[in-house]
BASE-5176 format. One record per residue: residue number from 1; residue in three letters; x, z, y of N, C-alpha, C, O, CB in turn. Coordinates in steps of 0.001 Angstrom, whole numbers. Atoms other than C-alpha are relative to their C-alpha. Glycine has a CB too. Layout:
SITE; NUM; ala; X; Z; Y; X; Z; Y; X; Z; Y; X; Z; Y; X; Z; Y
...
***
This chain:
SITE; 1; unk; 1056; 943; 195; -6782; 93832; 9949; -71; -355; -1477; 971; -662; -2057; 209; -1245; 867
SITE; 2; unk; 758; 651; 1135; -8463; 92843; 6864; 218; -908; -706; -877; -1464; -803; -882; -335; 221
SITE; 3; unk; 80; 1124; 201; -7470; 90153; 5255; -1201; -959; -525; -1168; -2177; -348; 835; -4; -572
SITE; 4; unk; 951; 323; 790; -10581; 89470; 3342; -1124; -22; 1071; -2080; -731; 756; -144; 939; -1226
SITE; 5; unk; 1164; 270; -1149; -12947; 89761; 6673; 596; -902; 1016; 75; -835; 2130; -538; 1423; 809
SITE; 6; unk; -69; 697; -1094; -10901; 86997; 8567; -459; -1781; -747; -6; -2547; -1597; 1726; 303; 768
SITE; 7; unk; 351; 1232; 316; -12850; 84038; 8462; 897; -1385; 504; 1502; -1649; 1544; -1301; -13; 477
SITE; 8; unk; -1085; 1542; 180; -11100; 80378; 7511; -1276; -980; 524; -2477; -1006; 253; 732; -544; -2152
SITE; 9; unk; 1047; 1289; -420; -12548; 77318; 9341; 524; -1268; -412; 1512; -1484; 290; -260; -169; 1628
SITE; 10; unk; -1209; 1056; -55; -10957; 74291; 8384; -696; -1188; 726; -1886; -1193; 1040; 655; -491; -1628
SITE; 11; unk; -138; 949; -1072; -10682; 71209; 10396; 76; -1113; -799; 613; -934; -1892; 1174; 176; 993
SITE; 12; unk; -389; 1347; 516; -10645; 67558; 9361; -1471; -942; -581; -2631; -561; -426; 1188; 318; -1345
SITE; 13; unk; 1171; 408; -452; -12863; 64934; 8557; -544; -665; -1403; 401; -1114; -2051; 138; -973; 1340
SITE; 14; unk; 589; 240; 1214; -15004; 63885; 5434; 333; -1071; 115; 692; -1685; 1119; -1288; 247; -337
SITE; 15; unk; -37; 1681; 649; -14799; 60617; 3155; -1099; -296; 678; -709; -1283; 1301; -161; -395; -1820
SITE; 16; unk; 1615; 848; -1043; -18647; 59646; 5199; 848; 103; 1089; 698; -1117; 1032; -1977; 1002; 325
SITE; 17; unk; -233; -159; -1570; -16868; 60112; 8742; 1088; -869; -372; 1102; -1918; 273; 305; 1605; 874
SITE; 18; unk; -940; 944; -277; -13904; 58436; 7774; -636; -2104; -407; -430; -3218; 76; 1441; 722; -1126
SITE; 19; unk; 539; 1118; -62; -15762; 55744; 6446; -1144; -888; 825; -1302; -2098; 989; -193; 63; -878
SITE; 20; unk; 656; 461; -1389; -18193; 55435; 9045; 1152; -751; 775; 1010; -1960; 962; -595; 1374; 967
SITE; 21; unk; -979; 368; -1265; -15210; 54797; 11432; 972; -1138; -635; 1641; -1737; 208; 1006; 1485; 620
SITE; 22; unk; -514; 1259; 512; -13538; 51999; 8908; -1336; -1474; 254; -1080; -2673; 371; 387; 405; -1851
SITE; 23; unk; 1025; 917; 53; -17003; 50153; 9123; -402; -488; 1535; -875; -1467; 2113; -1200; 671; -784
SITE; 24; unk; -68; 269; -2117; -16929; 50484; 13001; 1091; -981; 353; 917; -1763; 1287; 604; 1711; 1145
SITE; 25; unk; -1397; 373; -122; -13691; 49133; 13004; -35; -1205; -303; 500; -2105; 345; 964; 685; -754
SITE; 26; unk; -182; 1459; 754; -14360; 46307; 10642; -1186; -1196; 1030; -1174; -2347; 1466; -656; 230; -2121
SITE; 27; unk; 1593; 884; -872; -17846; 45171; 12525; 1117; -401; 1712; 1103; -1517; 2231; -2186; 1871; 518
SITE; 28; unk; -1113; 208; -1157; -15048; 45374; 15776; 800; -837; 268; 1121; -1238; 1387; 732; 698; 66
SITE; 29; unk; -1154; 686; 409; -12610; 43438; 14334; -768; -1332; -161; -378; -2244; 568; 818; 622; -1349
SITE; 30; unk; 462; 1120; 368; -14828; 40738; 13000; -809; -661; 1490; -919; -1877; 1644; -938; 297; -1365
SITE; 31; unk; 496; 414; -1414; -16557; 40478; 16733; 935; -798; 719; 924; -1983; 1053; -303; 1174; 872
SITE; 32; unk; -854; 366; -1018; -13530; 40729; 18709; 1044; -951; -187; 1286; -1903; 554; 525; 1019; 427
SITE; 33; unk; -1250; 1391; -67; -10539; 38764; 17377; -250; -1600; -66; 649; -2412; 152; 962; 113; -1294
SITE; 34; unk; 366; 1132; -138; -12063; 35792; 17225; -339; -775; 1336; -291; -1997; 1469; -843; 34; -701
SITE; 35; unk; 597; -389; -1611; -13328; 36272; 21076; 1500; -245; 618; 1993; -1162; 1274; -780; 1977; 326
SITE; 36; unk; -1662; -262; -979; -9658; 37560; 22147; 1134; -1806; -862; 2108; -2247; -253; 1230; 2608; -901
SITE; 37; unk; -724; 1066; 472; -8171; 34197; 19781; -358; -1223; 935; 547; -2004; 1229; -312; -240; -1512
SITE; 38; unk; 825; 589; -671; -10553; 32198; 21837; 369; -109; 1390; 565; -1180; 1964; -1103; 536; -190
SITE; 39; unk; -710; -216; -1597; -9376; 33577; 25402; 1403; -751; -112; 1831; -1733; 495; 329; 1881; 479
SITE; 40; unk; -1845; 380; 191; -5687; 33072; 24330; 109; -1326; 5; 1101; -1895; 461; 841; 484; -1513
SITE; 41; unk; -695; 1289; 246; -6239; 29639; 23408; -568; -1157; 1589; -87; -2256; 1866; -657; -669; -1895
SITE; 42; unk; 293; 1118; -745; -8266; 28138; 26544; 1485; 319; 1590; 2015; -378; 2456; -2145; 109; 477
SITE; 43; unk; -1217; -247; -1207; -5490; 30353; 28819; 1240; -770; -754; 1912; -1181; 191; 455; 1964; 369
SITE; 44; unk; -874; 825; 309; -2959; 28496; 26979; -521; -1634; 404; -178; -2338; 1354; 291; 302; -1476
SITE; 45; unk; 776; 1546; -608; -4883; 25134; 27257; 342; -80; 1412; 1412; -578; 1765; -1870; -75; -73
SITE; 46; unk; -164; -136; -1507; -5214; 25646; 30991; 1307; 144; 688; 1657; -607; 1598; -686; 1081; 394
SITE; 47; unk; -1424; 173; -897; -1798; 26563; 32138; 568; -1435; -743; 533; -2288; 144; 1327; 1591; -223
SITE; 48; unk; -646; 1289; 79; -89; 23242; 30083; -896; -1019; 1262; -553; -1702; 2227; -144; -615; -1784
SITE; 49; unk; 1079; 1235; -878; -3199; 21310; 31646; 848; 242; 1525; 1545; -693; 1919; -2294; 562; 132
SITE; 50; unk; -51; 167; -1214; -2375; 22586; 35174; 1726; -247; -30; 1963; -861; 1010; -726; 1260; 865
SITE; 51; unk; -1365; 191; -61; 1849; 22341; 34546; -170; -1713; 24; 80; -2618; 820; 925; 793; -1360
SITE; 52; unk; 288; 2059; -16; 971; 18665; 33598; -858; -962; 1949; -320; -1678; 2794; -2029; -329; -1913
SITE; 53; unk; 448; -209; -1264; -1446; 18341; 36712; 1127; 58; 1230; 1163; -911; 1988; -758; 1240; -99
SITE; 54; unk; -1079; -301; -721; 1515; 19610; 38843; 1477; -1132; -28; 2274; -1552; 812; 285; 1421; -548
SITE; 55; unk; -1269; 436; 201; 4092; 17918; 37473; -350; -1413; 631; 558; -1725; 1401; 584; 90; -1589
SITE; 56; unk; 727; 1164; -120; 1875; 14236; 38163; 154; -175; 1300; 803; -1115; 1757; -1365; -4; -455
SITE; 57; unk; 194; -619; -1600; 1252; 15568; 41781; 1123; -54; 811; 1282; -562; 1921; -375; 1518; 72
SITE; 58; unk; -1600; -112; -698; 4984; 16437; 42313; 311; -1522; 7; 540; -2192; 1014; 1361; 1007; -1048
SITE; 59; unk; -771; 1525; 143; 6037; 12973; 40954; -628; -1219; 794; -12; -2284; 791; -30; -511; -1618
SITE; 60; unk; 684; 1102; -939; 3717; 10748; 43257; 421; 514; 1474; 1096; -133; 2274; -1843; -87; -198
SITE; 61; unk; -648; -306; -1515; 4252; 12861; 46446; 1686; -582; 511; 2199; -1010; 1544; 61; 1785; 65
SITE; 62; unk; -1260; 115; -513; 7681; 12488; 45894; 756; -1683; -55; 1895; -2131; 80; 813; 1111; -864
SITE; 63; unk; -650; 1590; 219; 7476; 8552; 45291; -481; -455; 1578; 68; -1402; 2141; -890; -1193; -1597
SITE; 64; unk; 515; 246; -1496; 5340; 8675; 49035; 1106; 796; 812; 1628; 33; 1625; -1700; 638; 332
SITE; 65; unk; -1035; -747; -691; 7811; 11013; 50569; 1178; -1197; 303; 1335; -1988; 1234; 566; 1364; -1007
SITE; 66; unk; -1459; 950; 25; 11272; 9166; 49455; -341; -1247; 159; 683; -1912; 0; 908; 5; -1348
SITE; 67; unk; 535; 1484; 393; 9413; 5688; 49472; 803; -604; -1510; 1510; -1611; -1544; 429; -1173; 1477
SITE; 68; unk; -894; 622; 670; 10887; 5086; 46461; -1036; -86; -1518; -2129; 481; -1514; 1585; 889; 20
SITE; 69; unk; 857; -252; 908; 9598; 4314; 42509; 415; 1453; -881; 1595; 1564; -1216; -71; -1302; -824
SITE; 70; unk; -15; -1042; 966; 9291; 7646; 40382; -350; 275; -1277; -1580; 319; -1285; -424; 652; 356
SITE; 71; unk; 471; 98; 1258; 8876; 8022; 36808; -219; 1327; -268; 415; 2232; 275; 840; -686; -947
SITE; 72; unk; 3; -1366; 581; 7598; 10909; 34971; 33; -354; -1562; -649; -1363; -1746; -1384; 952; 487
SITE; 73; unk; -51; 382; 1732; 8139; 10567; 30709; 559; 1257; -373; 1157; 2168; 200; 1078; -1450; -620
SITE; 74; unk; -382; -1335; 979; 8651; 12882; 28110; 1710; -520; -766; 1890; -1610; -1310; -1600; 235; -1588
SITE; 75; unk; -1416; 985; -103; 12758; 12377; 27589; 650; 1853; -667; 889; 2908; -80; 725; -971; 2320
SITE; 76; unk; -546; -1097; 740; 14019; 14887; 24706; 1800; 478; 531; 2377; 1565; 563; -118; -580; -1707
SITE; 77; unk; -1854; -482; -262; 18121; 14379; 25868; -182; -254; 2133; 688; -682; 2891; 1789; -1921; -1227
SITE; 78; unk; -164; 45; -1072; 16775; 14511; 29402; 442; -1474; 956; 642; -1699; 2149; 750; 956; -38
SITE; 79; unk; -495; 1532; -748; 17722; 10927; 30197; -948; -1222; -647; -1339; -2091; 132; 1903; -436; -422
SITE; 80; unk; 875; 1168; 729; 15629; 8479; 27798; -1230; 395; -355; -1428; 1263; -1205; 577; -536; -1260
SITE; 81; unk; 1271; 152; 321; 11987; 7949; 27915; -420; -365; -1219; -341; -1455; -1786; -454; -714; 709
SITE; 82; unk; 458; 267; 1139; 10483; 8722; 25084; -1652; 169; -332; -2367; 524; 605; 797; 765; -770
SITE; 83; unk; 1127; 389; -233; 7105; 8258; 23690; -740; 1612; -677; -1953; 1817; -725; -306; -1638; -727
SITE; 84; unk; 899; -1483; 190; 6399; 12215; 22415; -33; 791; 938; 1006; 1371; 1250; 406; 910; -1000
SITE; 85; unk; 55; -932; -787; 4888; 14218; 24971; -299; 1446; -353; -1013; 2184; 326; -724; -400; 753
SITE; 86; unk; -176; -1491; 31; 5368; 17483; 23483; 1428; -69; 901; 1350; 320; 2067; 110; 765; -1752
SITE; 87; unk; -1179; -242; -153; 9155; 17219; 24080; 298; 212; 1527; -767; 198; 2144; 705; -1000; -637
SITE; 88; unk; 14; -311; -1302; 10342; 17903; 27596; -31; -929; 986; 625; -1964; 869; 892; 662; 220
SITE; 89; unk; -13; 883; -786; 9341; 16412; 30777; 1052; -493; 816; 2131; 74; 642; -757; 241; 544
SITE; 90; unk; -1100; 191; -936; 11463; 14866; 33331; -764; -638; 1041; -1805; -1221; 736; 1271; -848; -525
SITE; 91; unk; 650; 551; -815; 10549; 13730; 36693; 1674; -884; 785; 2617; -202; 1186; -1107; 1258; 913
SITE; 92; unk; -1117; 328; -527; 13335; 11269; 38046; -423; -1096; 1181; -1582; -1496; 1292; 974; -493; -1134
SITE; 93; unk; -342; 1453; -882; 14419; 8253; 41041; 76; -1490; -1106; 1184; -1673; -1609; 1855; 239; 868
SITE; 94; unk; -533; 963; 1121; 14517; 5331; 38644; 205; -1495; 1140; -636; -2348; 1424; -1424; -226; -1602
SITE; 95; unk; -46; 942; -786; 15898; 2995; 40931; 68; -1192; -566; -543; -2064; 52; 847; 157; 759
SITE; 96; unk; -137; 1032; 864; 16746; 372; 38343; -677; -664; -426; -505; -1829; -786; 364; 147; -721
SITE; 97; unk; 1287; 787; 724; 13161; 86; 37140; 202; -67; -1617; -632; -590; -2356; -126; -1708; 606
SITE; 98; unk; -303; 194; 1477; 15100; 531; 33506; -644; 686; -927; -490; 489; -2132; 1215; 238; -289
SITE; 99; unk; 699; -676; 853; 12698; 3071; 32411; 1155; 1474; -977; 816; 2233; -1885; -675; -1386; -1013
SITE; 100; unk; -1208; -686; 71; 16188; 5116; 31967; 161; 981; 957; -580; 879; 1935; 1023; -821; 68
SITE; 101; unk; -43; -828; -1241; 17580; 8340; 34123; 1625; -810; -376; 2189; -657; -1459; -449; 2092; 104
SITE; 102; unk; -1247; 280; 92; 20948; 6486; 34674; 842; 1318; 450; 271; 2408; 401; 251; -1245; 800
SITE; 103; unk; -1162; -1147; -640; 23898; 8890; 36071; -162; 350; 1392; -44; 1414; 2000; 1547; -540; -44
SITE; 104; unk; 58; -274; -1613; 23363; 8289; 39432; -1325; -74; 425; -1407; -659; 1505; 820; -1036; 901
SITE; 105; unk; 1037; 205; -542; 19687; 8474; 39847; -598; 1739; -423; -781; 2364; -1467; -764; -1502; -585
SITE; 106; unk; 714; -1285; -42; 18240; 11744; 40781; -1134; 885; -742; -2268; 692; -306; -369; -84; 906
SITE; 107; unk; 567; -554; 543; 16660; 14114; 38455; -830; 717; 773; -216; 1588; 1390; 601; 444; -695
SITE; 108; unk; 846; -889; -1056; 13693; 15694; 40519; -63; 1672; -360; 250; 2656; 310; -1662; -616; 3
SITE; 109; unk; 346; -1371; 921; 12838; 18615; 38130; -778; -635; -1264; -1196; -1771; -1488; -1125; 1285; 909
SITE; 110; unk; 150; 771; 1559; 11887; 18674; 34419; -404; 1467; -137; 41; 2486; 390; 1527; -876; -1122
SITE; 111; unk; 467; -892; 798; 9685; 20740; 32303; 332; 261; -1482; 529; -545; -2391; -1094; -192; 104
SITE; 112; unk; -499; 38; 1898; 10526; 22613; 28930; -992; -598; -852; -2166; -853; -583; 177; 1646; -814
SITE; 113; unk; 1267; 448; 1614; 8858; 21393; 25476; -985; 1033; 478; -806; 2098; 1068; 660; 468; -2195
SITE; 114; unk; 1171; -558; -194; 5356; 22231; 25632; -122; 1536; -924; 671; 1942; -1772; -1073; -1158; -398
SITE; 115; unk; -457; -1067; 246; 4192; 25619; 25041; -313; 97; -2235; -771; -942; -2712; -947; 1195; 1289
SITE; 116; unk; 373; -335; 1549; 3635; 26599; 20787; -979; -100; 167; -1424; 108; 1296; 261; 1163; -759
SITE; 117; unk; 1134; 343; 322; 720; 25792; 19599; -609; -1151; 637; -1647; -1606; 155; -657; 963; 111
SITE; 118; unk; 527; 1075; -845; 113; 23040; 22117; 295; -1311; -270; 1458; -1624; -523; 355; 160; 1214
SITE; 119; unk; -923; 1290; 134; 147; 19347; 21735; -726; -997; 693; -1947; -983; 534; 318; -510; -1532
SITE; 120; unk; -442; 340; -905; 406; 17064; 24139; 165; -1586; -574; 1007; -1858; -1430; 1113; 900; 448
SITE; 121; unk; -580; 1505; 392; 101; 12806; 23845; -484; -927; 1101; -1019; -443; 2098; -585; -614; -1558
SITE; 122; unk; -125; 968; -753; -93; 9568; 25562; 68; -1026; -890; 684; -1038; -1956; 986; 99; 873
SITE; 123; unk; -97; 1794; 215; -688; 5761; 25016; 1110; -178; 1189; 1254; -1336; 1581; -1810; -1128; 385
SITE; 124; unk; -857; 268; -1226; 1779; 5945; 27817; 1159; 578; -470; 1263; 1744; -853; -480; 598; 1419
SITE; 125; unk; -1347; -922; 403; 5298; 6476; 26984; 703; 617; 1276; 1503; 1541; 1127; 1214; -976; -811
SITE; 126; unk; -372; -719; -1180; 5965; 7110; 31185; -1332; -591; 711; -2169; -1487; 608; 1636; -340; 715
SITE; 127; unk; 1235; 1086; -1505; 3907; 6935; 34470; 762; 66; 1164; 1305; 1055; 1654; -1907; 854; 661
SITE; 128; unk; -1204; 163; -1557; 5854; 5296; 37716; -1070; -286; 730; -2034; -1046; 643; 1453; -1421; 186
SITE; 129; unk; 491; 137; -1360; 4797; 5859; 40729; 506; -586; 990; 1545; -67; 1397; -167; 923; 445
SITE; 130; unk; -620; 564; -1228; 5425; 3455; 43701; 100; 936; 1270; -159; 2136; 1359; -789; -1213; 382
SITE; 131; unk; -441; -847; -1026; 6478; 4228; 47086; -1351; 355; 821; -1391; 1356; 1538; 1173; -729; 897
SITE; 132; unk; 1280; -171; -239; 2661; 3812; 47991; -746; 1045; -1005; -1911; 803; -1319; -569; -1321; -26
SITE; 133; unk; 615; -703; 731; 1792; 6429; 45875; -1201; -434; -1164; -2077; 285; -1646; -362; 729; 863
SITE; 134; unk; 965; 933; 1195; -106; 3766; 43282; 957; 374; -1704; 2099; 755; -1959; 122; -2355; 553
SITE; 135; unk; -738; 190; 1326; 717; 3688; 39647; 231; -1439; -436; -465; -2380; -54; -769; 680; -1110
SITE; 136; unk; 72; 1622; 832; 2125; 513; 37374; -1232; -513; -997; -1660; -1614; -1343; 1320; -89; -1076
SITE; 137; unk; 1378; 538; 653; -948; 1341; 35350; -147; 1066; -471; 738; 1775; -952; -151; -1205; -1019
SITE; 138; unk; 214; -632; 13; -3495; 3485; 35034; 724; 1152; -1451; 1249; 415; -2286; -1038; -450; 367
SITE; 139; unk; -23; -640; 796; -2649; 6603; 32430; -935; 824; -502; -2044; 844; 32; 712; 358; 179
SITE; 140; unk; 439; -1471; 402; -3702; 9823; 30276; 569; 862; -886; 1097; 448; -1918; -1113; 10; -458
SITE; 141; unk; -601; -737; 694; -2579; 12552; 28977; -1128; 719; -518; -2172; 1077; 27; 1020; 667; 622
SITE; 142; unk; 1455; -698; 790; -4564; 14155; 26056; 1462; 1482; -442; 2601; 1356; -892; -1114; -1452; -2062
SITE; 143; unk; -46; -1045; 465; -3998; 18151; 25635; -1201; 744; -1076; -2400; 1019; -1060; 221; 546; 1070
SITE; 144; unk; 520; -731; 1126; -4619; 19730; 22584; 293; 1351; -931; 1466; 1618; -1190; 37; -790; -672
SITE; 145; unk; -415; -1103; 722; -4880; 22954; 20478; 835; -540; -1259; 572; -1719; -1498; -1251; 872; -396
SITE; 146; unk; -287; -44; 988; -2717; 23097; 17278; -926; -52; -1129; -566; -437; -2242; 605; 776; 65
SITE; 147; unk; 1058; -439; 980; -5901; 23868; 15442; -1124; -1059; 463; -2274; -976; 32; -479; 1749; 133
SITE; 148; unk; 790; 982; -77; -7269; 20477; 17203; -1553; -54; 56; -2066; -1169; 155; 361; -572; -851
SITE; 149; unk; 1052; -269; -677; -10582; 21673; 17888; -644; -659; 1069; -112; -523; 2171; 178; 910; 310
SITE; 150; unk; -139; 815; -1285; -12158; 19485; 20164; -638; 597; 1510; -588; -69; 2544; -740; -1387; -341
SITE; 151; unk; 423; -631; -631; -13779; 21990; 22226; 667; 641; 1045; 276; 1079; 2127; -453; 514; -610
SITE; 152; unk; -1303; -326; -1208; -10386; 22909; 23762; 516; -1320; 441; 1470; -1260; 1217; 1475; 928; -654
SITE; 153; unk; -925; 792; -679; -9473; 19345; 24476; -364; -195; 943; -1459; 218; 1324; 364; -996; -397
SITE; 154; unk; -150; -72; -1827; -8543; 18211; 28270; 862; -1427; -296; 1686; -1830; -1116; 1126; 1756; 1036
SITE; 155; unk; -874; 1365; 25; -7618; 14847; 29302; 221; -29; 1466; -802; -258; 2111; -789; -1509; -645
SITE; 156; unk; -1053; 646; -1180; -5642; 14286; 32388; -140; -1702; 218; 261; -2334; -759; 1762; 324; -543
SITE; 157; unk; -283; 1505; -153; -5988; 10291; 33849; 26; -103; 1470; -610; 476; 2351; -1134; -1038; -701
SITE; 158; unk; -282; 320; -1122; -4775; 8979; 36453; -219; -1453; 148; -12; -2224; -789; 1200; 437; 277
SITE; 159; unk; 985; 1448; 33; -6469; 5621; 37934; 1702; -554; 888; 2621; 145; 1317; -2241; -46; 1254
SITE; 160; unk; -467; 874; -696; -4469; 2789; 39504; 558; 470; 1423; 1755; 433; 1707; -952; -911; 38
SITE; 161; unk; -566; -309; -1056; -4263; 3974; 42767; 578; 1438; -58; 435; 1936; 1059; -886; -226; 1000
SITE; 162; unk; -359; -1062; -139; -2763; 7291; 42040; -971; 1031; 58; -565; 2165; 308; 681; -45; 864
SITE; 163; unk; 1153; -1244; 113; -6249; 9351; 41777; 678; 1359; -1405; 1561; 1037; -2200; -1950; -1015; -710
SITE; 164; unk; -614; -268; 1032; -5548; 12269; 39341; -1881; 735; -450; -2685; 1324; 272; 1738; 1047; 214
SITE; 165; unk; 1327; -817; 592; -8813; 13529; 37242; 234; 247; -1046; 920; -395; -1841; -1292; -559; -74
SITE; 166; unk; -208; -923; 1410; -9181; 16149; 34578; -1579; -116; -803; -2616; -96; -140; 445; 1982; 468
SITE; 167; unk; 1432; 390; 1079; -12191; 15554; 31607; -938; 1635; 527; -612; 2802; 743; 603; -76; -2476
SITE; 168; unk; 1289; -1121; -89; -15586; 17571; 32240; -755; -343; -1533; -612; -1091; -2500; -1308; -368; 1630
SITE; 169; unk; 620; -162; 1079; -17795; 18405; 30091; -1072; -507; 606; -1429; 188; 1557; -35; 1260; -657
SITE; 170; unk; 1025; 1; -1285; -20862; 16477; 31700; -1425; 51; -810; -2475; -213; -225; 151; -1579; 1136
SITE; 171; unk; 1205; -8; 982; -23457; 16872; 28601; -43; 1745; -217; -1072; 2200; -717; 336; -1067; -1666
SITE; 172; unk; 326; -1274; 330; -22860; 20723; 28380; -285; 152; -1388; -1212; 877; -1751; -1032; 433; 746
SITE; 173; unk; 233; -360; 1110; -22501; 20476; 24897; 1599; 912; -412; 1629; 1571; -1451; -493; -1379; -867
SITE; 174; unk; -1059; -1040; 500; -18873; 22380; 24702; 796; -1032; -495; 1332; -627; -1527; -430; 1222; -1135
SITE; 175; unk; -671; 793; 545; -17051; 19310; 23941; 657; -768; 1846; -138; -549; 2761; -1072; -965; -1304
SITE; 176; unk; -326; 512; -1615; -15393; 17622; 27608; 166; -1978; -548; 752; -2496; -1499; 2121; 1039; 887
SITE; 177; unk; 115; 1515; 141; -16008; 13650; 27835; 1407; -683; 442; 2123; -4; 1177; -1272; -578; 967
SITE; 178; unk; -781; 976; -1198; -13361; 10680; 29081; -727; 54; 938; -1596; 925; 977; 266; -1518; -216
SITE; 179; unk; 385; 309; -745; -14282; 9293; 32021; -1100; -1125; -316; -1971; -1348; 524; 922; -116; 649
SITE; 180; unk; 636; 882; 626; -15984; 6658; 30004; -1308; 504; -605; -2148; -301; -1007; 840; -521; -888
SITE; 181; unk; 1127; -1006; 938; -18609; 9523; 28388; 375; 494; -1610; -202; 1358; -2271; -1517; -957; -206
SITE; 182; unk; -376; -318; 1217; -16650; 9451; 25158; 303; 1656; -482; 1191; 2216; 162; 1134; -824; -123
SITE; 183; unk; -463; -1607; 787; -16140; 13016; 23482; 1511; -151; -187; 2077; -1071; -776; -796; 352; -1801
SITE; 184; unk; -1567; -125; 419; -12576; 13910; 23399; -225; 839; -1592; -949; 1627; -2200; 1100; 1126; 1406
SITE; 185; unk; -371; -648; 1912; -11023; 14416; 19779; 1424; 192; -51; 2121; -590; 595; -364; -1311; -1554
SITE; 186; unk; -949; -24; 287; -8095; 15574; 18757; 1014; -650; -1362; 2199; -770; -1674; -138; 949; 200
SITE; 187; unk; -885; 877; 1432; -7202; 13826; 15583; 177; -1608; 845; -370; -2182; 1787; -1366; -212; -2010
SITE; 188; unk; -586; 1667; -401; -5659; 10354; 16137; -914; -1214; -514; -584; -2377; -282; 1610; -329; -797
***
């Protein structure tokens, strides 16, 4: 064979094709991560919201169950109610009424520090539940993004008698109200 009659094809792809496909990429990028940052943060939102939800739920059933009073507070060494609700929950028996988990009063279950990026507050440093499933007074818990946005916030309140309600949005503007109509905010 010939060397000079075997035709060379070569393969690969021009500076226009590769740059076509950087400009695809970039128009892609600038769509989507903002979209997929967006998902991530209301599925984060949502599971604290419903762990909180749960945890509220557990701690009243179980003050109607045992007849007894139940506290739920955010309690960093697991025993003392404290007033940051990022730090971890606790759900206890507080038979004492001391606002304390003494030694001998039953730890129900307890949640870890909230998840990253999440934050988590209260005008309420605990909420006790009687054996009637009522509260000492009404609460709320305000969830928030790191990036405080108010479009992700969620408020948790619980009325007097133990009702539990989560903030709507009832203007459809992308912002979720109190119960009062106020716009939730995340700055203090």
């Amino acid at each position: 064979m010939n060397l000079k009659t075997q035709k060379h094809s070569e393969h690969g792809t021009t500076l226009v094709e590769m740059m076509i496909v950087i400009g695809i990429l970039a128009i892609l990028s600038t769509v989507g991560v903002p979209s997929f940052v967006s998902i991530l943060t209301k599925a984060r939102m949502t599971a604290e919201v419903n762990e909180l939800n749960a945890l509220m739920r557990f701690a009243r059933f179980k003050a109607i169950e045992q007849e007894g009073t139940v506290v739920l507070c955010p309690a960093e060494d697991y025993s003392t109610c404290s007033s940051n609700w990022d730090a971890p929950k606790i759900i206890f028996f507080d038979d004492n009424h001391n606002q304390y988990r003494d030694p001998d009063e039953v730890l129900l279950t307890s949640k870890s520090v909230s998840e990253n990026g999440i934050r988590v507050s209260s005008r309420n440093k605990l909420i006790r539940f009687y054996e009637s499933g009522v509260t000492a007074s009404p609460a709320s818990i305000k969830v928030c993004p790191e990036n405080s946005e108010a479009k992700y916030a969620r408020l948790l309140t619980i009325s007097l008698q133990g009702k539990l309600s989560l903030s709507k949005d009832r203007d459809e503007n992308g912002i979720h109200e109190t119960n009062a109509g106020k716009e939730l905010s995340c700055y203090l």
